[in-house]
OpenMM code with the backbone's topology and positions (N, CA, C; nanometers):
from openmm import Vec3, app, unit

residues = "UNK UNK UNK UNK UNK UNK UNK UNK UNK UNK UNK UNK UNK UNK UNK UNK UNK UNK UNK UNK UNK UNK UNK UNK UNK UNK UNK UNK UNK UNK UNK UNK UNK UNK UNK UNK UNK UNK UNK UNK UNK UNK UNK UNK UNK UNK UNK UNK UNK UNK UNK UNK UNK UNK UNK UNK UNK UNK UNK UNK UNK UNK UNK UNK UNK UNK UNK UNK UNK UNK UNK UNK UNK UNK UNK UNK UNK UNK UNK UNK UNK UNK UNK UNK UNK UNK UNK UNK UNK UNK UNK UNK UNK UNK UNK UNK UNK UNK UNK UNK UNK UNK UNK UNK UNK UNK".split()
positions = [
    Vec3(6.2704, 0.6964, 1.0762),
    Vec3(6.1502, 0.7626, 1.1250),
    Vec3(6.0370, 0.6597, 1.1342),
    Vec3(5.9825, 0.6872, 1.2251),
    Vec3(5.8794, 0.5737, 1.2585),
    Vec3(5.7578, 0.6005, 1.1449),
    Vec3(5.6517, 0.4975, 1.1145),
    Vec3(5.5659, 0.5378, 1.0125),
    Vec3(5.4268, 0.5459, 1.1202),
    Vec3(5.3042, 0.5906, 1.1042),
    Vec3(5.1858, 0.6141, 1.1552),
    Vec3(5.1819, 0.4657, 1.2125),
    Vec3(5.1691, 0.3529, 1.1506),
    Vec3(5.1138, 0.2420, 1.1934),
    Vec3(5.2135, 0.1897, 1.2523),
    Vec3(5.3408, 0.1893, 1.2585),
    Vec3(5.3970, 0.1912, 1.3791),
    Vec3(5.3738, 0.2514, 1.4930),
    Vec3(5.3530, 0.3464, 1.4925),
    Vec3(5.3256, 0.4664, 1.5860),
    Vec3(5.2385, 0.4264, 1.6582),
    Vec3(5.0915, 0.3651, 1.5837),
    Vec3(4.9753, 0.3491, 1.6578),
    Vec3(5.0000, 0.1948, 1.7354),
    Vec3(5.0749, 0.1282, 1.6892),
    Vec3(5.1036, 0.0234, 1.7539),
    Vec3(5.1734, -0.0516, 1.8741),
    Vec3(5.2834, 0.1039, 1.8551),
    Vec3(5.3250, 0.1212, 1.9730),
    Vec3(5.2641, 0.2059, 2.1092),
    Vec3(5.1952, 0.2685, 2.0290),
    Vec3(5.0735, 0.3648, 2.1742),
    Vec3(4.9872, 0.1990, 2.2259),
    Vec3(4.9059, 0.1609, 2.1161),
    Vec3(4.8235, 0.0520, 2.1908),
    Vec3(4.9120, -0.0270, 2.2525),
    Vec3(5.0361, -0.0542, 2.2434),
    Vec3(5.0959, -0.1398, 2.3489),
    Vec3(5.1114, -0.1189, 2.4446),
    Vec3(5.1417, 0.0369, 2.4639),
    Vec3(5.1754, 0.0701, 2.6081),
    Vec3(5.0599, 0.1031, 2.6441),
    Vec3(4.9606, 0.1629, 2.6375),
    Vec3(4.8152, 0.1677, 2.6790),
    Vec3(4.7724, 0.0547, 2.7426),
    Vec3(4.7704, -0.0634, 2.6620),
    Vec3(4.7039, -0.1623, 2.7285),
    Vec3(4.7953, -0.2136, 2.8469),
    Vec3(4.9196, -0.2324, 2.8482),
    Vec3(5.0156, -0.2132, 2.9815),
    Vec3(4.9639, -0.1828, 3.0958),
    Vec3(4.9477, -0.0269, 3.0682),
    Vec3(4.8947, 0.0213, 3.2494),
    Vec3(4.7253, -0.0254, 3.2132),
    Vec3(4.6468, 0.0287, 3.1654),
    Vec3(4.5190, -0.0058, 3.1508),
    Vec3(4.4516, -0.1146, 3.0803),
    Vec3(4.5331, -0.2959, 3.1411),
    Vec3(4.4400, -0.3891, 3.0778),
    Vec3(4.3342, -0.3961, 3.0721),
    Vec3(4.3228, -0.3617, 3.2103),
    Vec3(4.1823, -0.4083, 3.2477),
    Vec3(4.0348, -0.3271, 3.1907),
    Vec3(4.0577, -0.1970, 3.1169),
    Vec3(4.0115, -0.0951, 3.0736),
    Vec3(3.9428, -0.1175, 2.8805),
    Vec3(4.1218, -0.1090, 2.8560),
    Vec3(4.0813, -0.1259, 2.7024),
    Vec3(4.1353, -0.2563, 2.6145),
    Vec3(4.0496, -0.2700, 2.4998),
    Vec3(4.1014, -0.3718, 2.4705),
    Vec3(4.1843, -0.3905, 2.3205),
    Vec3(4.2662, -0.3874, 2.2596),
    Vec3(4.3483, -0.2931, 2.0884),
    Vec3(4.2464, -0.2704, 2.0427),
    Vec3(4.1937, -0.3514, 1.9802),
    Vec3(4.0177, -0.2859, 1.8825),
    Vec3(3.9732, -0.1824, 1.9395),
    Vec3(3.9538, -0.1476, 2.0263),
    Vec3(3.8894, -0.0374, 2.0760),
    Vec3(3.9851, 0.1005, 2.0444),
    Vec3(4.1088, 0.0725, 2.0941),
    Vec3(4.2526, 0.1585, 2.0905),
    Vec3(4.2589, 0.1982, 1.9397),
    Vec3(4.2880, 0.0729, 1.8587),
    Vec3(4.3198, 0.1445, 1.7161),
    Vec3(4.2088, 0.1713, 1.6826),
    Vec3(4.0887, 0.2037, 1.7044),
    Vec3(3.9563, 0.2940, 1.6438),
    Vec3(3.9687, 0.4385, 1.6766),
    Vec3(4.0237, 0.4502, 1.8195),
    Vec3(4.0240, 0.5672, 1.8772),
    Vec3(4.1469, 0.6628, 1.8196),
    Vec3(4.2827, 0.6205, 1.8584),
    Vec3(4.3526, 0.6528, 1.7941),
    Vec3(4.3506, 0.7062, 1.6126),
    Vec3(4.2889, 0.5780, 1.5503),
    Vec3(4.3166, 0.6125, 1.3956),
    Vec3(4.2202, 0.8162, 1.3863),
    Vec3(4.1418, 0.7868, 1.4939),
    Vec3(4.0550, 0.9185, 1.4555),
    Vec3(4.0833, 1.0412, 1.5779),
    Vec3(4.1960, 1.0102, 1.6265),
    Vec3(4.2345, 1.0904, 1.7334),
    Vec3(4.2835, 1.2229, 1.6363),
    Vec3(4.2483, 1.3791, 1.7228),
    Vec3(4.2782, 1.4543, 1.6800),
    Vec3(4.4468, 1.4726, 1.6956),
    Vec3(4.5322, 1.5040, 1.5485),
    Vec3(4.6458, 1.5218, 1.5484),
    Vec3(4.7289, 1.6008, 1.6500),
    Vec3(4.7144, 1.6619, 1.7614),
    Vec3(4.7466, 1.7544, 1.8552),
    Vec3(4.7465, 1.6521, 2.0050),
    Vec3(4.5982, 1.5728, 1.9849),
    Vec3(4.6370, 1.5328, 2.0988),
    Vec3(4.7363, 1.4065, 2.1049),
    Vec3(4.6986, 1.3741, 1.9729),
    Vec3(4.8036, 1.2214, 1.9342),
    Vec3(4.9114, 1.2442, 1.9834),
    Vec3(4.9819, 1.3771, 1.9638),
    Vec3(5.1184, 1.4337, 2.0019),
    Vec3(5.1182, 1.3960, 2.1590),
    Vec3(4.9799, 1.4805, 2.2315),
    Vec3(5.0074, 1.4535, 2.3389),
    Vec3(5.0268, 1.3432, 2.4167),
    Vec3(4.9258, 1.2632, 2.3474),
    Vec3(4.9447, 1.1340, 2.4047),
    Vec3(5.0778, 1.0212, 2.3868),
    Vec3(5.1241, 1.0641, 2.2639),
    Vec3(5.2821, 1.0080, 2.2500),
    Vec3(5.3640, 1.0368, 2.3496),
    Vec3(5.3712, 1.1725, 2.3740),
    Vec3(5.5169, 1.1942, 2.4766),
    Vec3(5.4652, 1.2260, 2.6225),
    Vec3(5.3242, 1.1376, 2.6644),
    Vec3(5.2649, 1.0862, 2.7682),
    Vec3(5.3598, 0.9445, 2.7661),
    Vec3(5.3525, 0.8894, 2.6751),
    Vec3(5.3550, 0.7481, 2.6970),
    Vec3(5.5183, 0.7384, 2.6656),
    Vec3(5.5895, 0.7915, 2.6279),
    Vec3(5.7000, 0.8630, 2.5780),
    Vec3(5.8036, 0.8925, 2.6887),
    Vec3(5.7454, 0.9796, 2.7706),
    Vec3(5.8656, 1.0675, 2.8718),
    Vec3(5.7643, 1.0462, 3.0083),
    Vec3(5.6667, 1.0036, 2.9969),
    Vec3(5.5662, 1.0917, 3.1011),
    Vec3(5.5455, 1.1693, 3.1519),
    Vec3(5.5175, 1.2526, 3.0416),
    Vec3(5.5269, 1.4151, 3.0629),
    Vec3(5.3688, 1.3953, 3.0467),
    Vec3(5.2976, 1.5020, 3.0367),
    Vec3(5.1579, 1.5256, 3.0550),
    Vec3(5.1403, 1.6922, 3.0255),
    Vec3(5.1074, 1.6897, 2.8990),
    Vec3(5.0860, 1.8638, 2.8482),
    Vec3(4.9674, 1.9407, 2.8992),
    Vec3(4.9954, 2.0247, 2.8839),
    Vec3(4.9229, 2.0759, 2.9324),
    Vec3(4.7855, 2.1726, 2.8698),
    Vec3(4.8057, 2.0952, 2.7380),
    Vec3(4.6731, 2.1028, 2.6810),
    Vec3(4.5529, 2.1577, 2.6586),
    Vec3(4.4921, 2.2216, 2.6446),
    Vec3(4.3755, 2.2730, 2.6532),
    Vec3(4.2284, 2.2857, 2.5641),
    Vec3(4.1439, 2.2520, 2.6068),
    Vec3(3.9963, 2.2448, 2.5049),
    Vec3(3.9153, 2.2766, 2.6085),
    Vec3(3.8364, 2.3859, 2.5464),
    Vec3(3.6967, 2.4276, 2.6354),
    Vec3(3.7187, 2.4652, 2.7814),
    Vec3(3.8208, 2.4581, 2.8203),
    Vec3(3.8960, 2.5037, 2.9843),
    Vec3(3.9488, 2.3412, 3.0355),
    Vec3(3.9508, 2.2183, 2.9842),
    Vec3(3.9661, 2.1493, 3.0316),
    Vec3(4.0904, 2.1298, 3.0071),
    Vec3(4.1982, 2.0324, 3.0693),
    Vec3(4.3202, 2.0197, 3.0816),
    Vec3(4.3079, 1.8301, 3.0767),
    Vec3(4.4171, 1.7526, 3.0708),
    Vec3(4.4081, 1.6139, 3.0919),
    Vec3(4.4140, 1.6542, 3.2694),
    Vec3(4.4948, 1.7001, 3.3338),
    Vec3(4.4976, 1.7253, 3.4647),
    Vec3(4.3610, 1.7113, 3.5371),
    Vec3(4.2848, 1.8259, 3.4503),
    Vec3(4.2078, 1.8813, 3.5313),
    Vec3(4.0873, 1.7583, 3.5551),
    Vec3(4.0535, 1.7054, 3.4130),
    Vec3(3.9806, 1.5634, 3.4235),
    Vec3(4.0018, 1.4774, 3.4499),
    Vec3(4.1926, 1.4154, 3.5029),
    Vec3(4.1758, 1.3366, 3.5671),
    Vec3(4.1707, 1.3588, 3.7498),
    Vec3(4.2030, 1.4872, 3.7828),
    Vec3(4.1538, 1.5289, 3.9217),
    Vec3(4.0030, 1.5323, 3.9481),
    Vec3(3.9449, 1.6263, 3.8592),
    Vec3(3.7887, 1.6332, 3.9107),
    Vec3(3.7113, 1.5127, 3.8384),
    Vec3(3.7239, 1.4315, 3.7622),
    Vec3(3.6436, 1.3372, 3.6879),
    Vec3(3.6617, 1.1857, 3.7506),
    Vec3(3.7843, 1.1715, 3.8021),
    Vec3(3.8532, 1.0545, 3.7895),
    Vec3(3.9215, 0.9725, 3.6868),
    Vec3(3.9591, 1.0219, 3.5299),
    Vec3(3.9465, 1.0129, 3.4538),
    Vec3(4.1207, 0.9287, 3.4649),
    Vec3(4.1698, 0.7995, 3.4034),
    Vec3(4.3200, 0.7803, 3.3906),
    Vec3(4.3589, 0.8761, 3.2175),
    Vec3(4.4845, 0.8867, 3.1875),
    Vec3(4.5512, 0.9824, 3.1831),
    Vec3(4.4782, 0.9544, 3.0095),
    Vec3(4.4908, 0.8045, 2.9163),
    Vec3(4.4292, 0.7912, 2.8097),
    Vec3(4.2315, 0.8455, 2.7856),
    Vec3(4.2100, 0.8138, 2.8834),
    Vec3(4.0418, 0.8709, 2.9019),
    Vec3(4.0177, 1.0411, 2.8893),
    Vec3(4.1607, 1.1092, 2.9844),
    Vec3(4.1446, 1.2362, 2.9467),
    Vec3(4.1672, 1.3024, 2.8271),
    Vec3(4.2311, 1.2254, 2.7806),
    Vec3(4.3052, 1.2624, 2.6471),
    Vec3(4.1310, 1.2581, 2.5094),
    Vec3(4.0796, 1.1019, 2.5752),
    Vec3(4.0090, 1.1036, 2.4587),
    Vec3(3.8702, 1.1776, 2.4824),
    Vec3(3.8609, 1.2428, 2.5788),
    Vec3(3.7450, 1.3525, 2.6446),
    Vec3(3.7851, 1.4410, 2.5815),
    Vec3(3.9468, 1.4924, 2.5604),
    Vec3(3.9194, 1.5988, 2.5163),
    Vec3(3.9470, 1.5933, 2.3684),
    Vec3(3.9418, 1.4929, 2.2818),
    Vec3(3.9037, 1.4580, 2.1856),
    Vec3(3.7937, 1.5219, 2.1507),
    Vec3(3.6825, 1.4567, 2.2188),
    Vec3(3.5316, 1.4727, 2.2083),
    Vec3(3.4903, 1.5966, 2.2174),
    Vec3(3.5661, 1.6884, 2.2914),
    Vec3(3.5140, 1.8205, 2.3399),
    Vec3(3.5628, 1.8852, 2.2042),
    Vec3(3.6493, 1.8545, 2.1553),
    Vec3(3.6948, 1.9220, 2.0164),
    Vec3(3.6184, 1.9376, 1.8891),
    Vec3(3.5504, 1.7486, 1.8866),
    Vec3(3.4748, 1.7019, 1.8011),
    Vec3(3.3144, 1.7583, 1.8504),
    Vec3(3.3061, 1.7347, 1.9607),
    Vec3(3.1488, 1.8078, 2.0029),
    Vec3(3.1459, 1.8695, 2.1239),
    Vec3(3.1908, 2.0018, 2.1141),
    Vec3(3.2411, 2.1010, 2.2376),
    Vec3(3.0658, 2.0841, 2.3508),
    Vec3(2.9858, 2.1133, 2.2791),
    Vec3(2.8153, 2.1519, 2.3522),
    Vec3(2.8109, 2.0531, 2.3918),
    Vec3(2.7863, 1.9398, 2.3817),
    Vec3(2.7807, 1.7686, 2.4045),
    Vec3(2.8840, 1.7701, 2.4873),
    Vec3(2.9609, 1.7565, 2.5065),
    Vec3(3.0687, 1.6768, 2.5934),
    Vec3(3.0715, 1.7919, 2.7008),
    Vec3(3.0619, 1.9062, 2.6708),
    Vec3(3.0660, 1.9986, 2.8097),
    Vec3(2.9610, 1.9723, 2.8868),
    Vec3(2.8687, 1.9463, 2.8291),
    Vec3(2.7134, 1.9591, 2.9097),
    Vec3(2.6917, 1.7734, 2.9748),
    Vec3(2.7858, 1.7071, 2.9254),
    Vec3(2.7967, 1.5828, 2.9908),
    Vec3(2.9123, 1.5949, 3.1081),
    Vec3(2.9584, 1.6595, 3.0650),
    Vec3(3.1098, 1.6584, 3.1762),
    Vec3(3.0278, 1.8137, 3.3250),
    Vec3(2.9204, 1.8749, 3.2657),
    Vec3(2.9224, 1.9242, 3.4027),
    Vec3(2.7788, 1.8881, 3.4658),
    Vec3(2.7245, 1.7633, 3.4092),
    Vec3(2.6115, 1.6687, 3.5020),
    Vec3(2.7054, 1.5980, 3.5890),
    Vec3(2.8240, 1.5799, 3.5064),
    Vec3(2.9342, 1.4504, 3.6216),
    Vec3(2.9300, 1.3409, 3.5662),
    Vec3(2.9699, 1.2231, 3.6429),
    Vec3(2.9222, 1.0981, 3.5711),
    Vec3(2.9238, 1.0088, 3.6764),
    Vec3(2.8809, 0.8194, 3.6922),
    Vec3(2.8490, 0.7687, 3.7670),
    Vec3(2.9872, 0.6836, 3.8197),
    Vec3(2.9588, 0.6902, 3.9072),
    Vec3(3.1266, 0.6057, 3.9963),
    Vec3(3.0560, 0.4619, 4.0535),
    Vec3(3.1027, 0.3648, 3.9947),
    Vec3(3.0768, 0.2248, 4.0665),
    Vec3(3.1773, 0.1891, 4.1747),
    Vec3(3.0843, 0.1203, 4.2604),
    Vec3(3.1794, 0.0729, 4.3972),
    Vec3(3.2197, -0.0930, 4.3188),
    Vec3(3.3641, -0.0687, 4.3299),
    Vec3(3.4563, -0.1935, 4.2950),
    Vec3(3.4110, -0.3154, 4.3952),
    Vec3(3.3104, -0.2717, 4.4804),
    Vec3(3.3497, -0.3959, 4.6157),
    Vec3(3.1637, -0.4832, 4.5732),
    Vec3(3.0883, -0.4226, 4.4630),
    Vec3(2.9886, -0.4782, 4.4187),
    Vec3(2.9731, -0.5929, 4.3448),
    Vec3(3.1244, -0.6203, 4.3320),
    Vec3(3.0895, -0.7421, 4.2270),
    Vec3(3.1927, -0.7290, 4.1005),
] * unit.nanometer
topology = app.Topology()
chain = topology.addChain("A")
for resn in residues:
    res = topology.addResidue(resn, chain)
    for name in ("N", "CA", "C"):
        topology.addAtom(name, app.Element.getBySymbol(name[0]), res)
């Protein structure tokens, strides 16, 4: 059986895989060590099977934030982290929207 810190070591590996350019481990094992136990699940047998649960906090889905937000599949996961940890806060940020940079700026 795998132990936690295996576990987390193997998520930050494959994380940083598709999303180098995004995150960097320090950042990963902070998030993770305080990730809520439910979504940890989810995010394992994301990275696992690539399956994608179907989850739910406050009406949001990983789906649904990475369709309407732009969000990649680890970002949704840790949104809805946040919405767990601070449902009023993170809803009321998620329906101002947020800012999209043009890649071709620099």
């Amino acid at each position: 059986m795998i132990n936690e810190k295996d576990l987390m070591e193997k998520m930050v590996s494959q994380i940083i895989k598709r999303y180098s350019d995004i995150y960097n481990s320090e950042f990963l094992f902070d998030k993770l060590r305080n990730l809520h136990p439910d979504l940890l699940g989810v995010l394992s047998i994301f990275l696992e099977a690539g399956h994608l649960d179907t989850y739910e906090v406050e009406g949001f889905t990983p789906q649904r934030l990475m369709d309407e937000h732009g969000m990649n599949t680890t970002a949704a996961i840790f949104t809805l982290d946040w919405l767990l940890r601070e449902p009023e806060r993170a809803k009321e940020s998620l329906t101002r929207g947020h800012d999209s940079l043009n890649s071709s700026l620099g």
